[in-house]
N, C-alpha and C positions, 0 to 999 in steps of 0.2 A: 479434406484437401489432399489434393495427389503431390507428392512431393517426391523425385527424383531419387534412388537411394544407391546412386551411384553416377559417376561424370559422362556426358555422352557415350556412348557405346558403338552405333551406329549409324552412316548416313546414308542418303538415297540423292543424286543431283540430279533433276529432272529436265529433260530437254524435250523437245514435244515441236506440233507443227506451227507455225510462222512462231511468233514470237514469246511461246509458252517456255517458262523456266522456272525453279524453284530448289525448293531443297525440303525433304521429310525426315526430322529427324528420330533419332530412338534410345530412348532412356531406360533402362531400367529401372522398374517400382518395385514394391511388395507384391509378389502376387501376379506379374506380369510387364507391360511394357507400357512406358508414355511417348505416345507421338503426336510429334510436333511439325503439323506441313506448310511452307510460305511458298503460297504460287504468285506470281503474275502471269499476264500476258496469253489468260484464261477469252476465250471468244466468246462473243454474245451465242444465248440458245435457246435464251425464250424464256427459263424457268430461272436460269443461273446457277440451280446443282450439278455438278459433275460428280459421277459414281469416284472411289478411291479404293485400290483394290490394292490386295497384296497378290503378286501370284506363282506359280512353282518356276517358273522359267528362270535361267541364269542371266539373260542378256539383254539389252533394248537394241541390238542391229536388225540394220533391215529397214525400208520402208514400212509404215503401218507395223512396228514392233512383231514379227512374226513368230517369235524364238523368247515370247514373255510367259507359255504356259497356261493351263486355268488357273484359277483361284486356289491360292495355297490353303491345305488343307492337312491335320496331323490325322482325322479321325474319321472320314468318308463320310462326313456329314454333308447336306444338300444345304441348296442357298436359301436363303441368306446365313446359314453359319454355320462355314469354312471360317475358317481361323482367319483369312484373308479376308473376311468382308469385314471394312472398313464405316465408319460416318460418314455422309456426302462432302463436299466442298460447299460450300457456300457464294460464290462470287457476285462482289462487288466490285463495275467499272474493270474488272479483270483482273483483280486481287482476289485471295480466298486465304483467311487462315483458321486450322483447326489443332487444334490440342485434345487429344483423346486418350484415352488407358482402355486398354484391354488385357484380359486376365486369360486368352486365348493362345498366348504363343510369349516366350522370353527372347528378349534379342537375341539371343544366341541362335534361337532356332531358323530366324531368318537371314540371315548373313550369307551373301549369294543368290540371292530371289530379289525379286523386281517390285518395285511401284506402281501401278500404272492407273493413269489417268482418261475415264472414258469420256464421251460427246456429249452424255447426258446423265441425265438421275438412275438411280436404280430402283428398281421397280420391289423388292425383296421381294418378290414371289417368284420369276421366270426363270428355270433349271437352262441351261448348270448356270449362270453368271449373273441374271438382273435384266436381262433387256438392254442394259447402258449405252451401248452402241460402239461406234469405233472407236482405238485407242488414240488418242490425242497424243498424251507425254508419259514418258517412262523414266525409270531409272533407275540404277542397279544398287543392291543392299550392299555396302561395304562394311569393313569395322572400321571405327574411328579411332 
């Protein structure tokens, strides 16, 4: 059982196209970080995964997030592991929620970098990013 070993740290509020919003959040564990993402307002896509990425960019301005970066990375590793490659979303009727730990990055390292939310699944094999498609919603890593 992953159990939090310290009070929120960090959050991500996502905004994205027509009526996509949420919030990802970031806890500290043993060993790395627990995150915690509640989307709505996810579009139909046929499959219902949306990639979930972390990536080096400071911002979500901009039409089509231009200024989100690639896939945060500590260690020049290729995709799928960057530090930033995330579990998919899952959506249901346009809801998705996931809770994950990774042992890849501590909150602290991302505080200032972006969430971003792509059109589709990620494929983990196509350099640099997944294939995922365009970014839907974004949102910027703050400390809480």
């Amino acid at each position: 059982m992953v159990v939090p070993s310290g009070p929120l740290a960090a959050i991500a509020c996502i905004k994205g196209v027509g009526s996509l919003r949420g919030t990802v959040k970031f806890y500290p564990v043993d060993c790395g970080t627990l995150i915690a993402a509640d989307v709505t307002g996810l579009p139909e896509n046929g499959s219902g995964f949306f990639a979930l990425h972390i990536h080096s960019g400071e911002n979500c301005e901009g039409k089509a997030f231009p200024n989100t970066g690639g896939h945060y990375d500590l260690e020049g590793n290729t995709h799928p592991a960057h530090a930033g490659d995330l579990p998919p979303l899952l959506s249901e009727k346009g809801r998705a929620f996931l809770a994950a730990r990774t042992g890849r990055f501590e909150v602290w390292d991302i505080i200032g970098k972006t969430v971003v939310i792509h059109s589709g699944p990620d494929d983990f094999r196509s350099q640099p990013g997944g294939n995922a498609g365009q970014k839907l919603g974004c949102g910027e890593i703050k400390a809480y």
